[in-house]
C-alpha positions, 0 to 999 in steps of 0.5 A: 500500500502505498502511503499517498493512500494514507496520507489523504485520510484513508485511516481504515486501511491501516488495519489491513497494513502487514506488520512490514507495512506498518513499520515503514509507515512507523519510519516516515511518520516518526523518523524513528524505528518502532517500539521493538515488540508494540502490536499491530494495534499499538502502531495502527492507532499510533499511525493513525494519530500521527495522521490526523495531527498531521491533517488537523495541524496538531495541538494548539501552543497553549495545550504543548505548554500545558503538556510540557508543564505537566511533564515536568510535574508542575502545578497547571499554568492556566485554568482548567478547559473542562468547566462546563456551566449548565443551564441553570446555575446560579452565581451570587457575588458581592461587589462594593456592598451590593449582592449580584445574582446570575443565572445560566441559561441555554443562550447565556447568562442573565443578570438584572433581566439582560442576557449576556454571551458571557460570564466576563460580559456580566462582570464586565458590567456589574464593575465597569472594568474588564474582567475574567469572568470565572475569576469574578465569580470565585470559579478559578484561583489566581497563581498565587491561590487566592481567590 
């Protein structure tokens, strides 16, 4: 099988590769020789990683900084991206004497009756200055910890 075929997208077809086959495709996508004893499986659903990375241009820099901070064994540098507001919740947050409620909706989050895209767009005016919204509403810890 030549690799053009895989190269455009053809990804079911690793499955049909030979062994042989799949090392070579190993060699010119990783430049490196196979592990010595990884199975067929191992090395298709590696190859076809390596594919679609190539195809989808891979991981943003903001997620290989993530990655090589973790490698390291450091704490995370940025927020996590796995927060997920449902429709909803309810926030409360006392800003200069005044306590302000938001809720989550499908269309976005509603504050004094107005509908806004995001959490830092009711920040932004419940304080009249930019803000991050999860920050403002205690949902994220700066760096040094405090909330």
């Amino acid at each position: 099988m030549s690799s053009d075929k895989l190269r455009d997208g053809d990804l079911q077809s690793l499955e049909s590769l030979t062994r042989h086959e799949l090392h070579e495709q190993w060699r010119r996508l990783f430049k490196c020789a196979p592990p010595r004893h990884a199975s067929p499986r191992f090395l298709c659903l590696a190859i076809a990683y390596a594919l679609q990375e190539q195809t989808n241009r891979g991981l943003t820099a903001s997620a290989r900084r993530e990655l090589r901070t973790i490698a390291k064994g450091e704490p995370s540098s940025e927020p996590s991206r796995q927060l997920q507001t449902k429709a909803g919740t309810r926030f409360l947050r006392e800003w200069h004497g005044d306590t302000h409620e938001v809720f989550a909706t499908d269309n976005g989050f509603v504050w004094k009756g107005k509908t806004f895209r995001s959490l830092s767009a009711v920040a932004c005016a419940i304080t009249g200055a930019k803000w991050n919204g999860h920050r403002f509403f205690g949902l994220v810890k700066s760096k040094k910890g405090a909330p």
